[in-house]
N, C-alpha and C positions, 0 to 999 in steps of 0.2 A: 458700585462695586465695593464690596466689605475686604476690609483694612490687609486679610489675607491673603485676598486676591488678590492687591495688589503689585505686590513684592516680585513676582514671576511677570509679572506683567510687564512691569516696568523695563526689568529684565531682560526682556526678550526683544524691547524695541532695539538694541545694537544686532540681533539677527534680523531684523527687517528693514534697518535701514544700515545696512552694514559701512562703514567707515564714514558715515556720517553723522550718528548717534552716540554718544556715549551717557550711559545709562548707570544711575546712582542712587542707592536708597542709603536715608541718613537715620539715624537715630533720633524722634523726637524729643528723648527726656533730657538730652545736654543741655547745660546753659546755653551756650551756642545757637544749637534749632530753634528752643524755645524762643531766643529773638529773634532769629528769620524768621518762626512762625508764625509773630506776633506783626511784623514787619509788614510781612506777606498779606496782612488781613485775615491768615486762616485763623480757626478757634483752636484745631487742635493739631491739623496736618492738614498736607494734601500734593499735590503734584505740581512742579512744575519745572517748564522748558526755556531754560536759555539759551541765549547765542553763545558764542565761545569767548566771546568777553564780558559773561554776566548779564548780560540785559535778560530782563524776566520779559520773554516772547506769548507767552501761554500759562494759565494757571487755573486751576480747578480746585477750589476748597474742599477740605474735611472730606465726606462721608459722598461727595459727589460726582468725582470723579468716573471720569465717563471714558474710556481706551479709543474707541471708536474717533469720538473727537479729541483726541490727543493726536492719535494716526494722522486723522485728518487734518487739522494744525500744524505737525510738525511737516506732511506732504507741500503743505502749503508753505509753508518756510523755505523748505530745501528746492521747494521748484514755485513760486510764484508766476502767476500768470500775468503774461501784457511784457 
């Protein structure tokens, strides 16, 4: 998924998973990002899903970012099986 698509995308997962998502796009060039994003392992950006106390649950580097398995991740979060 290219970089513009992303942004709606992301976006949109508080309409599908409604009061369980909350959904945040940050600005990469802050000093700030730049060390989560370095932190994170990404090179330059990418996504990812916490719990509501920070834990990094889900992450998908740069340019690789996949919605489908984001969906599917975050499903698996909010409803675990077993």
């Amino acid at each position: 998924m290219i970089c513009a698509e992303l942004k709606p995308a992301v976006s949109g997962l508080e309409k599908e998973f409604p009061g369980q998502v909350k959904a945040q796009n940050l600005d990469a060039t802050t000093d700030e990002s730049k060390k989560a994003i370095k932190e994170l392992g990404f090179k330059n950006h990418g996504l990812v899903v916490r719990s509501a106390d920070g834990k990094v649950l889900h992450k998908q580097a740069d340019h690789t970012v996949d919605m489908d398995e984001v969906r599917k991740a975050i499903g698996g979060i909010l409803h675990p099986s077993g």
